[in-house]
N, C-alpha and C positions, 0 to 999 in steps of 0.2 A: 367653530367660534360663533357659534347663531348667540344672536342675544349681549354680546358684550361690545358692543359697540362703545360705550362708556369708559369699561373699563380697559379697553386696548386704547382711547383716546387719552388717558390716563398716565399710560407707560409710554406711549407718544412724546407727549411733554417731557418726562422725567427726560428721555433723550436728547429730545433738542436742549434742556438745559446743560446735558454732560458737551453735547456738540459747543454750546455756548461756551467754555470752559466756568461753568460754576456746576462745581460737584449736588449731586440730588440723591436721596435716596428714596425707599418705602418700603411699606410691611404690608404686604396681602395676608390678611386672615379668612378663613373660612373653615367650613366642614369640611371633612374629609368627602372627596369628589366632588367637589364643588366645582373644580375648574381651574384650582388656582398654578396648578405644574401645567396643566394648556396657554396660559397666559403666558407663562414663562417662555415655553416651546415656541409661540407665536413673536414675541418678541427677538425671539433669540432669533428665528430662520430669518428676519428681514436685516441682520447682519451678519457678518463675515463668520470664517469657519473659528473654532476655537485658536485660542492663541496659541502661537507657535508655527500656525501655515504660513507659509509666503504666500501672503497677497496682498496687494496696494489697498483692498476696500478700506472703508471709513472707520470703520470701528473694530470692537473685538472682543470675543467672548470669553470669562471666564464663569466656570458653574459648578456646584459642588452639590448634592442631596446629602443630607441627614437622613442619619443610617441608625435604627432604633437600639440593635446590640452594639455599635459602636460609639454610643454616648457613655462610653467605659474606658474609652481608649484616647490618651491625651492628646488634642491637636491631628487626630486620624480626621476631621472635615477639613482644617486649615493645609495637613499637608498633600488631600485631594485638587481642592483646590489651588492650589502655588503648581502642581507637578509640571503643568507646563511649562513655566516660569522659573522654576528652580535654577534656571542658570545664573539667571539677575540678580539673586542673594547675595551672589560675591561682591554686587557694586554698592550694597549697603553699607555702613559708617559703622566703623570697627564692633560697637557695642550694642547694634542691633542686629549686627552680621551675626556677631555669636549669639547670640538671643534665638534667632530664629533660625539657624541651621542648631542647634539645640533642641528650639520644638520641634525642628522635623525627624530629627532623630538621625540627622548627616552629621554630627560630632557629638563629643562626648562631654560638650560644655554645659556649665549651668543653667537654668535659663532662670528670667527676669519679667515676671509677666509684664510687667510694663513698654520693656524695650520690645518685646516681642508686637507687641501691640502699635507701640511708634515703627517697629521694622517692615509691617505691613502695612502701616500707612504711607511711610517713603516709598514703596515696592509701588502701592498702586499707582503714588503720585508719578511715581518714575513711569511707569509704563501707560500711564495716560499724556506722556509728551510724545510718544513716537504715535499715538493715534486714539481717538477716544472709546473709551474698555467701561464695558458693560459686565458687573458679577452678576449671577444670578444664584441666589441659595433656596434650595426646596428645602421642605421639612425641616425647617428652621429649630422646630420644638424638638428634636433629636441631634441638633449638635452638643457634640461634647461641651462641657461648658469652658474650657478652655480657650478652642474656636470659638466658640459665642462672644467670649471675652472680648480674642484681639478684635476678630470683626468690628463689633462695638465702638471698642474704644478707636481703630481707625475712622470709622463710618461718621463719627460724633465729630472728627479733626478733620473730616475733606472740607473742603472753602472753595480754592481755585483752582480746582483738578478737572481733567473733562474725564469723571468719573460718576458714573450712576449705577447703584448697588438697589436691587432688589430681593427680598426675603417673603418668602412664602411660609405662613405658618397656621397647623391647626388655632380653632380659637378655644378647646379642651387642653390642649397640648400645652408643653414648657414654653421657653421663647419668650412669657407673656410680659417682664419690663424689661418696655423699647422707649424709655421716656426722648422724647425730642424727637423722635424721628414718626415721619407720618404715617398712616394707616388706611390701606383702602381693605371696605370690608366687602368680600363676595357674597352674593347670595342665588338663591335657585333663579333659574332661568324663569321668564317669560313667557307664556302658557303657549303664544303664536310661535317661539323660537325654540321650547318641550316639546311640542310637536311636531315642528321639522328634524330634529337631532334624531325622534322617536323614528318617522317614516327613513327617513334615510338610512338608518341599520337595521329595522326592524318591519319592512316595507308587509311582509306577509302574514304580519298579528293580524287577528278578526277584530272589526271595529271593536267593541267591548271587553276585548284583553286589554284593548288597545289606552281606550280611555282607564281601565284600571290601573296598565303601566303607569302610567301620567298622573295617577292619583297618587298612586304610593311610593313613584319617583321627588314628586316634590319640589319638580324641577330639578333636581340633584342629577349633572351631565352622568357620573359612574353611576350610578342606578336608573338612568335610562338606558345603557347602555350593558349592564349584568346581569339587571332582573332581567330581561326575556331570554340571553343564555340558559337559564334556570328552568325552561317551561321544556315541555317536553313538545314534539309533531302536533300530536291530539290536541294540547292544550294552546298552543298557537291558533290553531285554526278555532277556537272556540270550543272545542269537546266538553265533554259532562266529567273530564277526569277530575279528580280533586286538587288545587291547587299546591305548589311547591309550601316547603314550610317556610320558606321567607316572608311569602307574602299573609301567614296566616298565625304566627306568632308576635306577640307585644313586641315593643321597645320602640328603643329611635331608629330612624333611617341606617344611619351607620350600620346599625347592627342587623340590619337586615341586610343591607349590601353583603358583608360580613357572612352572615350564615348562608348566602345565595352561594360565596366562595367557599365556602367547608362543603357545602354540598357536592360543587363540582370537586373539590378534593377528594371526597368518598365514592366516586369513580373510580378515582386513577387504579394502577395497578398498585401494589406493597411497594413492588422498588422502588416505583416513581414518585408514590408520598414518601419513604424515605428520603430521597433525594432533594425533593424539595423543603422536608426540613430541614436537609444539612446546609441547603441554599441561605434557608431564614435562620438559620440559629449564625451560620457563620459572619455575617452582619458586612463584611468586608467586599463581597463580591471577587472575590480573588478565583479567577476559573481553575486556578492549577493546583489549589487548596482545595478548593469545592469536588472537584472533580478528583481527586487523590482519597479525600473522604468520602466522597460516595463511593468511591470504589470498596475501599473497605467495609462501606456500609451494604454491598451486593449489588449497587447500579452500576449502570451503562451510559455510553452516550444515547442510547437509543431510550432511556428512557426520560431522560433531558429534550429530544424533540418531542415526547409526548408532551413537556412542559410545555415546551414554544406553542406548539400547535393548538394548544389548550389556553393559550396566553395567559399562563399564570408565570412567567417569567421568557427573557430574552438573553441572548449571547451579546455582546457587544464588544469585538476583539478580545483581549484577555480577558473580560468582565462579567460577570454574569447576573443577571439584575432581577428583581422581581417587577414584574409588571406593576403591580400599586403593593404602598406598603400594608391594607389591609392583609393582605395575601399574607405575610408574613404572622401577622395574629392567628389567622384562619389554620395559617400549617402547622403553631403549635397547639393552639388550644383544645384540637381531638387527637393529640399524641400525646400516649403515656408518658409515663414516667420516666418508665426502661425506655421509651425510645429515644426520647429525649437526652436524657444520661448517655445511651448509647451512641447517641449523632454528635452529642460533644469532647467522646471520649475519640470518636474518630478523626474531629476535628483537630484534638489537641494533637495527636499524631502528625497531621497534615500539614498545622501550621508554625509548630516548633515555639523558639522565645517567648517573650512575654505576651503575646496572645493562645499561645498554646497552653501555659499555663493557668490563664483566664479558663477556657476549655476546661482546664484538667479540675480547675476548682468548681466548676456548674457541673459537672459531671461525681463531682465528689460527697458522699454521704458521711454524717460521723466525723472522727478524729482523725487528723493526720496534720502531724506536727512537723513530718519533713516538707510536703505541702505549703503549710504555713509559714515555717521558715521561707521556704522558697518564697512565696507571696510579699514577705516581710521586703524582700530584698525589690521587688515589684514596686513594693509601695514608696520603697526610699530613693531609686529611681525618677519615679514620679514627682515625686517631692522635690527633687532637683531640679525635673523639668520646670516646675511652677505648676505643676500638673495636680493641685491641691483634692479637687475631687476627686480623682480616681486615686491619687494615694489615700483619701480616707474612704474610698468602698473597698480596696485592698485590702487595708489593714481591719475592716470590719468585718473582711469573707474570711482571712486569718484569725481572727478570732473566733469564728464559728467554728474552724477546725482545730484548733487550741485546746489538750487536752489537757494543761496546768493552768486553773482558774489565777494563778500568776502571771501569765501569757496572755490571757483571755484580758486582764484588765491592762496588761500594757498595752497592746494591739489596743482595745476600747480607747484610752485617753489618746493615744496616738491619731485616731481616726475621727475623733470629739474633736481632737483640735486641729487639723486641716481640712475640716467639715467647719470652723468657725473661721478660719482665715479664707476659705472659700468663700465667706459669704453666706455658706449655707445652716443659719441660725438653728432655724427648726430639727433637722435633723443634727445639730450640736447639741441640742440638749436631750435626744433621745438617745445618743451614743452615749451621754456622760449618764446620764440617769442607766443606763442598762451597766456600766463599768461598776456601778455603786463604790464603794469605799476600804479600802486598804490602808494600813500602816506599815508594810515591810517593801517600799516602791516609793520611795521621795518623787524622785525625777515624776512617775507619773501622777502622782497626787497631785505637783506643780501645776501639770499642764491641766489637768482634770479643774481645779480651783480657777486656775485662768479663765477656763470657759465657762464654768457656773457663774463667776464674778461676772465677767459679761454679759450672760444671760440676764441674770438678776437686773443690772442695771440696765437694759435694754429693755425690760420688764415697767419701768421706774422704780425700783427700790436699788439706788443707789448706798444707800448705809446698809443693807443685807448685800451688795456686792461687796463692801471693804469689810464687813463682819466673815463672808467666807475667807477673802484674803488674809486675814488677821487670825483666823484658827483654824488655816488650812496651808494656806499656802507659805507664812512665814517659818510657820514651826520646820515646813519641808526643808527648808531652804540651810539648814543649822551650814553652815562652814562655806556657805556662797555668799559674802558679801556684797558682791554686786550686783548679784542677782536677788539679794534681800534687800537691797536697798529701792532695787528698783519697784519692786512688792508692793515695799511701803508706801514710794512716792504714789502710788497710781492709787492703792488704798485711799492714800491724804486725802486726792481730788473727789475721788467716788463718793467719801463719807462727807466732805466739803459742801457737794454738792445737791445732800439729800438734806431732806426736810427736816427744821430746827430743831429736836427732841431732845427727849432723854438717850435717847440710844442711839443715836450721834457724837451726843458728847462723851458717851461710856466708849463709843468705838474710839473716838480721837485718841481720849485718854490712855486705851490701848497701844495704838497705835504711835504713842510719844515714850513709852515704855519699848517698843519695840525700838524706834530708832535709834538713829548713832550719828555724832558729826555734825555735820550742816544740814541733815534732817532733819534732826531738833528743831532746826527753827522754822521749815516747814511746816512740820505739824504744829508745832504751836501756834506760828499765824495763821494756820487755815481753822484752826481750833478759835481763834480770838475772834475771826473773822464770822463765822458762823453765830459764833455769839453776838453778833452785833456790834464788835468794837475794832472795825477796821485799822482806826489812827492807830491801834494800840499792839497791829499786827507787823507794822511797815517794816520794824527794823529788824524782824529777825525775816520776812520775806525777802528782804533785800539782799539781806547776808543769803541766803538760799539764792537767792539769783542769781549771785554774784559768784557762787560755786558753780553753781550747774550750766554754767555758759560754756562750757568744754567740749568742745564738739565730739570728743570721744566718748563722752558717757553715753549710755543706754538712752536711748527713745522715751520711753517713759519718763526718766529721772528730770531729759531738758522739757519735756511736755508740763510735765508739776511745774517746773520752772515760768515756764510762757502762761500757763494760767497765775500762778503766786504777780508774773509784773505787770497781767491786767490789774491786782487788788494795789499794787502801787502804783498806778500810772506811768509804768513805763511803757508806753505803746512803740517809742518805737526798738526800744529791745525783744519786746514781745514780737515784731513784728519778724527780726534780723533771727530770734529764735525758730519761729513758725517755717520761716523758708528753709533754714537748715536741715527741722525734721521732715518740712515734706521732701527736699530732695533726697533724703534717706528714706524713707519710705517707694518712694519710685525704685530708688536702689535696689532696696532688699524685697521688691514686691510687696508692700504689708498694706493692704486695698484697705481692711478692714479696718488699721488706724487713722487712714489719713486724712477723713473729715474731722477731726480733731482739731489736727494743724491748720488746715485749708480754712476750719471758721476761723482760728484765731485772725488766720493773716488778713480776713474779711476785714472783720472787727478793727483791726487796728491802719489798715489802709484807708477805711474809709475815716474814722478819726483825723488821719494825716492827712489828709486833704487827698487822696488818691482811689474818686470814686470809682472811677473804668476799673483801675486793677480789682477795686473787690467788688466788682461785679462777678469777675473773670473767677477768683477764688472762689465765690458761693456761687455759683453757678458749677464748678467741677467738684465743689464738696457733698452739693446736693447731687450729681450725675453717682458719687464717688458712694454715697451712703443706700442713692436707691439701689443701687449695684451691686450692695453685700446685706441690702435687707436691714439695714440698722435704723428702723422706726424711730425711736430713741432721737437719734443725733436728725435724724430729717426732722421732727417738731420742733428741733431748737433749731436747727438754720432756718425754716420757715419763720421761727418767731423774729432771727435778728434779719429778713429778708422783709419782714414787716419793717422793722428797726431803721433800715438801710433805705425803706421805700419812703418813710416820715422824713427821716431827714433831707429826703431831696423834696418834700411836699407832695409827693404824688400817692390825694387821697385814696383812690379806689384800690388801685393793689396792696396800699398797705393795711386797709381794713380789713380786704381777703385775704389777705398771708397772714393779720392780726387773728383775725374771727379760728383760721381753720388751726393753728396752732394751739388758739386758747382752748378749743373743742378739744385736739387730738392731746395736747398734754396735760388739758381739764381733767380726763375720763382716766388719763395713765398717772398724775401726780408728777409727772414733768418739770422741774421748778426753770430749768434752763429759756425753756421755751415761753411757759408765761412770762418770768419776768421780761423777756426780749418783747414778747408782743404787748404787755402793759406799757412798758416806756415807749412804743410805739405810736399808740392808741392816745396817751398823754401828749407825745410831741404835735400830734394831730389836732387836738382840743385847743394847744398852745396856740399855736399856728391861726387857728381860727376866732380865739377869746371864747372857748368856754371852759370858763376858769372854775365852772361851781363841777362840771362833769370833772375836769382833769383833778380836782382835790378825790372827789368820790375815789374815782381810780388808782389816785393815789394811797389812799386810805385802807384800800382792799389789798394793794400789792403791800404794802408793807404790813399788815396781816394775814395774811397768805403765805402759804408753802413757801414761795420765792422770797419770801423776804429777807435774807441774805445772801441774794443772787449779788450779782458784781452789777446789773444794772439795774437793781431795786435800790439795794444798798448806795452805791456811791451815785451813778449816772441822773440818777431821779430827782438827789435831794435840790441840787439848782432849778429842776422847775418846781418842786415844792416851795422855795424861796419865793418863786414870781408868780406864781398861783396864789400863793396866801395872800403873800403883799397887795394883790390885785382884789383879793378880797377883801382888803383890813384886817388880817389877821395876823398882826405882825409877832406875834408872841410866837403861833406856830414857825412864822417863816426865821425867828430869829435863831430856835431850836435849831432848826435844818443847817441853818447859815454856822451856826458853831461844828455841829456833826462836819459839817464838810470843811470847814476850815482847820480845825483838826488834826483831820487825817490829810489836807492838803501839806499843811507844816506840817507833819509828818515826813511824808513825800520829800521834799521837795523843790517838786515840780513846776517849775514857771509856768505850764498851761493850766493847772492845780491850782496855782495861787493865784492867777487873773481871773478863774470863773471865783475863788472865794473872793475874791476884793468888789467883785461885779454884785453878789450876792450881799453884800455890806454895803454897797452903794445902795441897792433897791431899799435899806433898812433906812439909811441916815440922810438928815437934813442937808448935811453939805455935802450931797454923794462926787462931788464934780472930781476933786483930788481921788479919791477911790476911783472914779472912770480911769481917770488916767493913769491911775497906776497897775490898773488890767492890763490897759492898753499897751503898755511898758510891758511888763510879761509876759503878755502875746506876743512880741516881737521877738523876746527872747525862744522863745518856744511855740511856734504857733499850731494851732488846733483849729484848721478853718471853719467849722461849723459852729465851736465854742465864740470864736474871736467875732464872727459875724454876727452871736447875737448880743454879744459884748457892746458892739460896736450900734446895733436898732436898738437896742434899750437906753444906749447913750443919747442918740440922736431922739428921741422918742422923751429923754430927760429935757434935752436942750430945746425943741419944740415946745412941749411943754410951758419953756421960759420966754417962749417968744423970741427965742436967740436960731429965727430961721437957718440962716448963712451957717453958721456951725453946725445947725442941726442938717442939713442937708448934705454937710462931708462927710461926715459920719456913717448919713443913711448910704449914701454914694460908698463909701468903702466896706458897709456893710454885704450891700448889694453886688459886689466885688466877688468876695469872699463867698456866699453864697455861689454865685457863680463858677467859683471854681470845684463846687460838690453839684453843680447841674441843679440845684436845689431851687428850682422855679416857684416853688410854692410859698417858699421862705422870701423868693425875693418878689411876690404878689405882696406881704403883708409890708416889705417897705418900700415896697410902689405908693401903696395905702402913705404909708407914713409922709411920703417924699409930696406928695396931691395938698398932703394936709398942713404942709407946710409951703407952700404955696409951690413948688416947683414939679407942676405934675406932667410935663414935659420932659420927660426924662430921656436920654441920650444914652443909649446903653454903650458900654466900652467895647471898643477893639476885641472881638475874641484874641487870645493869645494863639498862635500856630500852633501849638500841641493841642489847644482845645475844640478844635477842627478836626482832632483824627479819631479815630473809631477804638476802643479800648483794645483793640490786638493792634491796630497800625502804632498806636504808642509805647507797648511793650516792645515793640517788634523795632522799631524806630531807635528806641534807646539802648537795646541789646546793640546794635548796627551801628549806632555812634559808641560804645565803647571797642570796638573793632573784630565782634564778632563773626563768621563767616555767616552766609546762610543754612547750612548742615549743620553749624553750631547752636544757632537762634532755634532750629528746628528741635535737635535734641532738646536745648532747654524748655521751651515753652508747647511740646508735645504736640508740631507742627508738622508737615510736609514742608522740606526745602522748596517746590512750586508754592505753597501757600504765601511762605516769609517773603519770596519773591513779588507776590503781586501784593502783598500789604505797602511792600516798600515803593512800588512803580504808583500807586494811588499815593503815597503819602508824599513825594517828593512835589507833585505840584501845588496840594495844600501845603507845604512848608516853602513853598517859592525858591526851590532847590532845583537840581536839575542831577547830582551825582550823590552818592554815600557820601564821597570827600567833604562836602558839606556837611552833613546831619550835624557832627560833633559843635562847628561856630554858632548855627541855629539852637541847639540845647544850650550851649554854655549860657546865649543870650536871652532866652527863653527864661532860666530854671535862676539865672542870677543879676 
């Protein structure tokens, strides 16, 4: 460990903070032999033996390596990892029990990625109460991505665990989105501490090999330590021999390390490179497989200690390991073909099930459809596991041996779309582009259309995603009603939400021809809506609303639903809808729909006055979108995270979430995300009085792509109202104040018809009766952010009049209201107002006792006052039952409580 004084003071801390009971984690990157499995080793020896010994020490180790052939095989890291632990699954909570003896492959259940993922977070939390447990994952960049998954998603939910999980990962390699979790990066040693590591193994090089080593190590610990294995007696000692080819061929380090080990491989005997291919091809380390296969393959154990002795791999009880995973590169890349083929036909012998069959397909050349049948069955397996990636490498190894180009494109849309529900975009669309196009195969046309539609709209060309769904996917669907229906709804929103054209409205028009029923009025209002005439969409949106609130329909159908009653103002249906599909989508595992839901329920919580929660929704919508690669949907949450940032006043992040959204879905044609980061950018100008910029901006969004976005279109036109008017232009602002009065009666909506009464005050001489008849329908339905500025503009009328004392309740209840969205910046501008009317002493109110707690201790608080356990609270809000615990021990003395018994008389008092 010469040289890493830093970085072992580094992994020091992460400890003491697990010791502290607050969970920690990190991501060590570096090159390969850089150091970063020595940091691990070193960490690991100064506690207890792996979990599962008896003994009293402090802590406890669990460790798994990433195994490059086995990032094929589902949940093969996570169930490395757990084996010692495997007995503790049974004390998990019935739906994570089965989840994850499922991934492990100890029952024949479903699995849920989700629960699997909350399964191992209760597992760690649980086993961080008998002593504090330390993971450690090597080779991060070759775990299956399944394991990556849970890891993940537990690692992102430890809080109050005395848990600290470290990952070691190439920085060439997979692994690479770890958003939120931190990063220490390695790099080469210290030329004083390259030199000591150098003398210490390498004591008898002559000065000038010596300094050569040290040149072309790089400080890289594995090539201080390789390259002089490489040299021959002569050349140690300084000889005139000609130097090793490693050190005299191009490239990078790595690759020179690399050839220093094929070199030593081109020693060994036949048997013993055989042998050690079957080591590296078998990926598993399993000695009793490895060892059954080289036997077949003409080794011995004797030619396995030539391995040891040669340190290009170790025995380790049952286990058989390769000393670094270059060595596994090195042992195929000068092995033919035939040997190759031949080492994994021997394997498939040795290790039987579904990894022999893996085997028997890499070993496979040409056609073989009993094969692929077999594979078929492989992948649907998988499939059940949640095992999404490897059932689509499955079903695309099956299709390579698929001798009926019938076969060939079912396997293809098969493998196109659990390569799209994985997450995995980019290779979705080279599966479906390779399937090309059939007419005697509905079912897979379907799936095949689903994923182009996707692509497309993750592209930005949302009207060419609902134009495939429209001549592709519906036609498939002839005698599936409800899986046509649902086509359509998803079509509606895609073509909805793409840019105002001709070939939008030709798609609608389509798409109104296709429907049937309460569809109809779907597509019509998103049809009217597009065109600019929202008021004139309400009633058949609402009728669609008011169907599709059945909790049994399809995903999609209630999704159109929850978008259709943001264009009516019903937030909080939209709101009661959004929770429903995302806990269906937890459900049924569907990662890749459920920023969808998660923005909606943003969107419409923070409207209702419930900023924590949707912090809490966009925050996991955006963990939820980078995590399947949906660029797309992360420029619109960024745009309404601008959106989210203005309304609480806090400039600088929402200029930076403005600026980087308008950039990213400038260049893609986004409309989602500009219009969010326009009305952001404008709330900001409001906020500050500049009223001539916030017209500009407004001027552009409603010429622009987005201009029938739901926050160009409706949310903008009240500050277009009080922009003009603040200009004198009250012709424009009168325009606006009709547009949205309109569509308000339409609606309506009491929070709808107190901003248009607000917006007719700012027009008329006697605005005062208008104030207060806001004010009256704010009560009836209130919209905290709405109502507060309902209520500064009122106060701001009455100053104005020199009627202080009024003007100062006003601003006082303004500043309220505000307060209850955190929204500090808002309540600066009627500080301002509150100075200018002479009371600039202002007295700020009693926080409320919920607005004291931290946005999980509130969800957490209120799950616990409806009489939830804490195993239940955890299920729902994707917690460790230790987490919920200590939200609740912090929260009980800001609510001046002392038991649960209490919470419920507190909220009642609280909320009414």
């Amino acid at each position: 460990m010469h040289g890493r004084e830093e970085e072992r003071a580094r992994l020091r801390a992460l400890l003491e903070e697990a010791r502290a009971g607050r969970a920690a984690a990190l991501v060590i990157r570096g090159a390969p032999g850089i150091g970063k499995t020595a940091l691990l080793d070193d960490l690991a020896d100064h506690l207890s033996p792996p979990v599962g010994a008896s003994t009293g020490d402090e802590a406890a180790v669990l460790r798994v390596t990433g195994v490059e052939t086995e990032a094929e095989l589902p949940y093969a890291a996570l169930h490395l990892l757990l084996r010692p632990v495997v007995d503790r699954v049974g004390a998990l909570p019935e739906a994570q029990r089965a989840a994850v003896r499922g991934a492990l492959g100890l029952s024949g259940d479903d699995v849920n990625r989700f629960q699997v993922g909350l399964g191992v977070l209760t597992l760690l939390a649980d086993l961080s109460g008998d002593r504090p447990l330390l993971c450690l994952v090597d080779d991060a960049q070759w775990l299956d991505r399944e394991s990556a998954d849970a890891l993940l998603f537990a690692v992102r939910r430890l809080h109050a665990e005395s848990v600290a999980v470290v990952f070691a990962a190439r920085d060439d390699g997979g692994f690479a989105e770890t958003p939120g979790l931190p990063e220490l990066h390695v790099t080469g040693l210290p030329a004083d501490a390259a030199e000591r590591l150098l003398a210490e193994h390498s004591a008898d090089l002559a000065m000038g090999v010596r300094d050569q080593m040290l040149r072309e190590a790089e400080g890289n610990p594995l090539a201080l330590l390789e390259l002089p294995r490489s040299l021959t007696p002569e050349q140690r000692a300084g000889g005139f021999a000609p130097l090793t080819p490693a050190f005299v061929e191009p490239g990078t380090l790595p690759s020179r390390v690399l050839r220093g080990f094929r070199d030593r491989i081109a020693l060994l005997p036949p048997t013993a490179r055989r042998c050690l291919l079957v080591t590296a091809l078998a990926g598993d380390g399993d000695r009793d497989a490895i060892l059954a296969a080289a036997e077949s393959a003409g080794g011995t154990l004797d030619d396995f200690a030539i391995l040891e002795r040669a340190r290009l791999l170790r025995s380790d009880g049952s286990w058989i390991i390769l000393w670094h995973p270059l060595i596994r590169v090195a042992a195929q890349v000068d092995a033919d073909i035939k040997e190759r083929v031949d080492a994994h036909r021997a394997l498939a012998e040795a290790a039987g099930g579904d990894r022999g069959l893996l085997h028997r397909a890499a070993a496979t050349t040409g056609v073989d459809d009993e094969l692929a049948q077999a594979l078929d069955e492989v992948g649907e397996r998988a499939d059940a596991r949640a095992a999404l990636s490897i059932a689509s490498s499955t079903a695309e190894r099956a299709a390579a041996l698929s001798g009926s180009p019938a076969d060939r494109y079912r396997r293809l849309a098969f493998a196109a779309t659990t390569a799209l529900e994985a997450g995995q975009l980019e290779r979705a669309e080279q599966l479906a582009r390779r399937a090309g196009r059939r007419e005697d195969d509905p079912a897979s046309t379907r799936r095949l259309a689903g994923v182009r539609a996707l692509l497309e709209f993750e592209r930005g060309v949302p009207v060419a995603a609902a134009r495939i769904l429209v001549d592709e996917a519906v036609p498939a669907a002839a005698g599936m009603a409800g899986f046509r229906a649902s086509v359509v709804a998803r079509a509606a929103v895609y073509a909805w939400s793409g840019a105002n054209d001709t070939e939008q409205h030709d798609v609608l028009d389509r798409l109104l021809g296709a429907a049937t029923g309460p569809l109809t009025g779907l597509v019509a209002g998103l049809a009217k809506a597009a065109a600019g005439r929202p008021a004139e969409a309400v009633a058949e949106l609402t009728a669609y609303v008011d169907a599709a609130e059945d909790p049994r329909l399809p995903v999609p159908q209630r999704l159109a639903a929850a978008h259709a009653g943001l264009l009516i103002g019903d937030h909080r249906r939209v709101r009661d809808l959004a929770v429903g599909i995302i806990a269906d989508c937890y459900q049924e595992g569907r990662a890749t729909l459920l920023p969808q839901p998660l923005g909606l329920l943003a969107v419409t919580q923070l409207l209702l006055g419930e900023p924590e929660e949707a912090l809490a929704a966009r925050e996991e919508a955006v963990r939820t979108a980078a995590d399947t690669g949906q660029r797309h949907r992360l420029s619109h949450l960024t745009g309404l995270t601008a959106w989210a940032h203005a309304v609480r006043g806090e400039q600088e992040p929402a200029q930076a979430a403005a600026r980087q959204a308008l950039v990213v879905a400038g260049q893609r044609g986004w409309t989602a995300g500009i219009g969010w980061a326009a009305h952001a950018l404008t709330l900001l100008d409001l906020q500050d009085g500049r009223y001539d910029t916030a017209l500009d901006r407004l001027n552009d969004a409603a010429a622009g792509s987005a201009r029938h976005s739901v926050s160009v279109q409706l949310h903008t036109l009240p500050d277009r109202v009080e922009v003009a008017t603040r200009l004198g232009r009250n012709a424009d602002a009168a325009d606006a104040t009709a547009r949205f009065t309109a569509w308000a009666e339409a609606t309506g909506r009491p929070w709808a018809l107190a901003v248009a009464a607000r917006c007719s005050a700012l027009l008329a001489e006697d605005a005062e009766p208008l104030y207060h008849q806001a004010l009256t329908l704010h009560a009836a339905e209130d919209h905290p952010f709405e109502h507060g500025r309902t209520r500064l503009l009122f106060g701001e009328w009455l100053r104005r009049r020199q009627r202080r004392a009024e003007a100062a309740a006003q601003l006082t209840a303004a500043r309220e209201a505000f307060g209850r969205l955190a929204a500090s910046g808002w309540q600066r501008r009627v500080d301002d107002e509150l100075r200018a009317a002479g009371y600039a002493e202002h007295a700020p109110a009693a926080a409320e006792p919920l607005a004291t707690l931290t946005p999980q201790e509130r969800q957490v608080v209120r799950l616990a006052a409806a009489g939830l356990s804490n195993r239940d609270i955890a299920a729902r809000l994707f917690l460790s039952p230790r987490t919920v615990g200590y939200h609740l021990y912090k929260a009980y003395p800001k609510l001046g409580i002392a038991s649960r018994a209490d919470l419920a008389n507190v909220l009642n008092e609280t909320e009414h």
